[in-house]
C-alpha positions in Angstrom: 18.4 156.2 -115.7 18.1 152.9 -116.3 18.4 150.0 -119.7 18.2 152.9 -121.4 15.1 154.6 -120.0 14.7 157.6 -117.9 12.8 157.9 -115.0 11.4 161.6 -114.5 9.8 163.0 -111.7 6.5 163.1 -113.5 4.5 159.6 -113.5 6.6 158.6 -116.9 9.5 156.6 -118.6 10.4 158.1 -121.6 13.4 157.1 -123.1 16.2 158.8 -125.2 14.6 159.6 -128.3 12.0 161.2 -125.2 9.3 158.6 -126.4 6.9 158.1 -123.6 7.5 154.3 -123.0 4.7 153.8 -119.8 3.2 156.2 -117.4 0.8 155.9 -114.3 -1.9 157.6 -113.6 -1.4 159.2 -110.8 0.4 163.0 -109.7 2.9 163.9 -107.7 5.8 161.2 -108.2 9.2 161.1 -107.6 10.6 158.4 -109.0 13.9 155.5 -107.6 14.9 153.1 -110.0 17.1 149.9 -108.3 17.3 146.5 -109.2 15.3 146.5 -112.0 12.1 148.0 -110.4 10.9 151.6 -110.4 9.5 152.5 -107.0 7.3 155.8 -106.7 5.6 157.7 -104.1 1.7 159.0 -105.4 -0.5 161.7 -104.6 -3.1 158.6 -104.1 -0.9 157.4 -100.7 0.3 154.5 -101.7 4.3 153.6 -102.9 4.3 151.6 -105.9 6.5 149.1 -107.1 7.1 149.3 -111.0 8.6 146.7 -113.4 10.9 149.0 -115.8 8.3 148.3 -118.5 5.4 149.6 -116.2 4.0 146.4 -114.9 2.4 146.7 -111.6 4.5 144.7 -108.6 2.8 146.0 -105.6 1.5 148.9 -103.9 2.1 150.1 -100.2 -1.0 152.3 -98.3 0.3 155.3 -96.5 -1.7 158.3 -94.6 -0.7 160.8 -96.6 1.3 161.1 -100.0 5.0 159.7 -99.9 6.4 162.6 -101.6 10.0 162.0 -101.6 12.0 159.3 -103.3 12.8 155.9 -102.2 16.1 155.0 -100.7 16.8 151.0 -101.6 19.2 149.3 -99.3 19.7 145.6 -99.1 16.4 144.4 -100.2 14.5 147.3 -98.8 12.8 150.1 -99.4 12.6 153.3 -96.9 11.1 156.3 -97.5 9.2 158.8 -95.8 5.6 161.0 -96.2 3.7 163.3 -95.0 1.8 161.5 -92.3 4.6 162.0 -89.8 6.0 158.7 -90.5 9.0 157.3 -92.0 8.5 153.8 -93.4 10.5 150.6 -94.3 9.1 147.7 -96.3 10.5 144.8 -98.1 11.3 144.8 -101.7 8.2 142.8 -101.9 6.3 145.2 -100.6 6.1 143.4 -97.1 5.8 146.2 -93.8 8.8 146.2 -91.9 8.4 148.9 -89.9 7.7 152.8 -89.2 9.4 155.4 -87.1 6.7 158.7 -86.0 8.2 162.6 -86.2 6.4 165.1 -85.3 5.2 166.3 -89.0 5.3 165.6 -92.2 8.5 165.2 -94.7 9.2 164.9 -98.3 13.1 164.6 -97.8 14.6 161.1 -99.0 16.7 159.8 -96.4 20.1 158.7 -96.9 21.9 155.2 -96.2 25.8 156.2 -94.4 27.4 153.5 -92.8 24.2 151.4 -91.6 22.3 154.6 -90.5 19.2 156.6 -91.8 19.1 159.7 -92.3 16.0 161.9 -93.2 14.3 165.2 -92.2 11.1 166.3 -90.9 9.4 169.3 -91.2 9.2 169.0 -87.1 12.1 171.2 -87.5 14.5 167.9 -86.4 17.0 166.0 -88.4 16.8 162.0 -87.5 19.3 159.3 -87.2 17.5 155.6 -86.8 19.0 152.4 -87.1 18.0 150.1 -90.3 15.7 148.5 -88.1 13.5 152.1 -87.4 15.3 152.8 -83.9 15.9 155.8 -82.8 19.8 156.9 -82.3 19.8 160.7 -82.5 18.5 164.1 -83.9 19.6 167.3 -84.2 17.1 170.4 -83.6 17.0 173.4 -86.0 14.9 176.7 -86.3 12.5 175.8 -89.6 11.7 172.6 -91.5 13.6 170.2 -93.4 12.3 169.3 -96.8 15.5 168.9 -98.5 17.6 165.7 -98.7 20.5 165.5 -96.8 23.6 164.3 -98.4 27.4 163.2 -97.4 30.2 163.7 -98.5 34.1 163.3 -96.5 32.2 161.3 -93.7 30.1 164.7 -93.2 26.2 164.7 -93.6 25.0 168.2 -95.2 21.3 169.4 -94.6 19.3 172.1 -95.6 16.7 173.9 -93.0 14.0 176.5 -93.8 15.6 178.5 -91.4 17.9 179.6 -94.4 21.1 177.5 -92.9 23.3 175.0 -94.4 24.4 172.4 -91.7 27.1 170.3 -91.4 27.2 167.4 -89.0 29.3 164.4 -87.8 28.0 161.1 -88.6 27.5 160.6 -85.0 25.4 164.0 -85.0 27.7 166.4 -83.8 27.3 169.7 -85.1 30.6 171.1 -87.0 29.4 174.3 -88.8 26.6 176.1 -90.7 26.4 178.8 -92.9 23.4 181.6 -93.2 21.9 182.4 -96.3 19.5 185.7 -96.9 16.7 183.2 -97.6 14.6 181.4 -95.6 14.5 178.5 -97.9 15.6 174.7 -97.7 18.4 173.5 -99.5 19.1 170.8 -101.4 22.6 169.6 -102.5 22.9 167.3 -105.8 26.0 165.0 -106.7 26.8 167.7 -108.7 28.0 170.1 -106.2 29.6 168.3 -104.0 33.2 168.3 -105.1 32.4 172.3 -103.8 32.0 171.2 -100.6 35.6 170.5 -100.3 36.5 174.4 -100.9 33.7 175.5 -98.5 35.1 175.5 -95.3 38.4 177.4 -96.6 36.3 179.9 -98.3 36.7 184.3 -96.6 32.7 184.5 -96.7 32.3 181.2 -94.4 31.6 181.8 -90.7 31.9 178.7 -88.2 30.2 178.9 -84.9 27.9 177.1 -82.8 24.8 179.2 -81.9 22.7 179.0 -79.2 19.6 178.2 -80.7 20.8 175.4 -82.4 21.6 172.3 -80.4 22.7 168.7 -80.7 20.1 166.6 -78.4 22.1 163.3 -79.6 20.2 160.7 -77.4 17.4 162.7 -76.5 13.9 160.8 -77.4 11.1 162.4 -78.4 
């Protein structure tokens, strides 16, 4: 939300009467709003930069459809998409660089302390430099579609191996906790003053399993 407007996850800016002010033609947007630009990820491949009243800025070509959101950190823009690659261009819409995983991802990475973060469907959770170098990852048992979050210097991430992780900064695994579903996770601002209670909860188990590793270091 934005001046007033609202920026859904559907190609549209309506605002709080829920008038449609502008949409784009295209499906399968999920919308960041920074700086007085909307910047959306198409089912056409491209990552399109938006003035908030729907004038065209610039568009960036991908190999697939940038599903997730766009991060914005100091004059750039980083997101990821389902052509294995996660991508970085300037708030111009200049190519900065790109960082390969092994599939595709829709999870929008997160800025902590000069650090990306971001999941891959390769079953791996990055860490990369701002400049797209690799620092760490951390293996688990099914994809990661959902957006990892932090909160008390800990990064939470959701796997389709039906686990909630919790890991250092630095990638060091702390805990995780098994659902009954093999389903990915996603954690909103609003649940994160839980997180606090969660690791002094009776149903919480703590462990480090063997299937699940930290290869901090380890390139791919």
């Amino acid at each position: 939300r934005t001046n007033g407007h609202l920026a859904t996850l559907f190609p549209t800016v309506i605002d709080e009467s829920f008038n449609e002010v502008w949409s784009l033609d295209a499906k399968l947007v999920e919308a960041s709003v920074n700086d007085g630009f909307v910047f959306c990820g198409c089912s056409d491949r491209h990552m399109y930069a938006l003035t908030l009243d729907g004038k065209f800025f610039w568009k960036f070509l991908t190999g697939s459809w940038p599903v997730g959101a766009a991060r914005i950190f100091n004059k750039k823009v980083y997101f990821s998409s389902y052509d294995r690659h996660i991508y970085c261009v300037s708030a111009g819409g200049a190519f900065r660089w790109r960082y390969v995983t092994g599939k595709g991802t829709e999870s929008t990475p997160l800025i902590y302390n000069n650090t990306l973060y971001v999941g891959s469907q390769d079953t791996n959770f990055y860490a990369l430099t701002l400049d797209g170098e690799f620092k760490w990852r951390f293996k688990t048992n099914g994809g990661i579609n959902a957006s990892p979050t932090v909160h008390g210097s800990k990064i939470y991430i959701g796997s389709f191996d039906g686990n909630l992780y919790c890991l250092a900064p630095d990638g060091e695994f702390l805990w995780r906790f098994q659902t009954g579903f093999g389903d990915t996770f996603a954690i909103s601002d609003a649940t994160k003053h839980l997180l606090d209670k969660l690791e002094n909860a009776p149903f919480m188990t703590f462990f480090k399993p063997e299937t699940t590793q930290n290869a901090k270091g380890k390139k791919l």
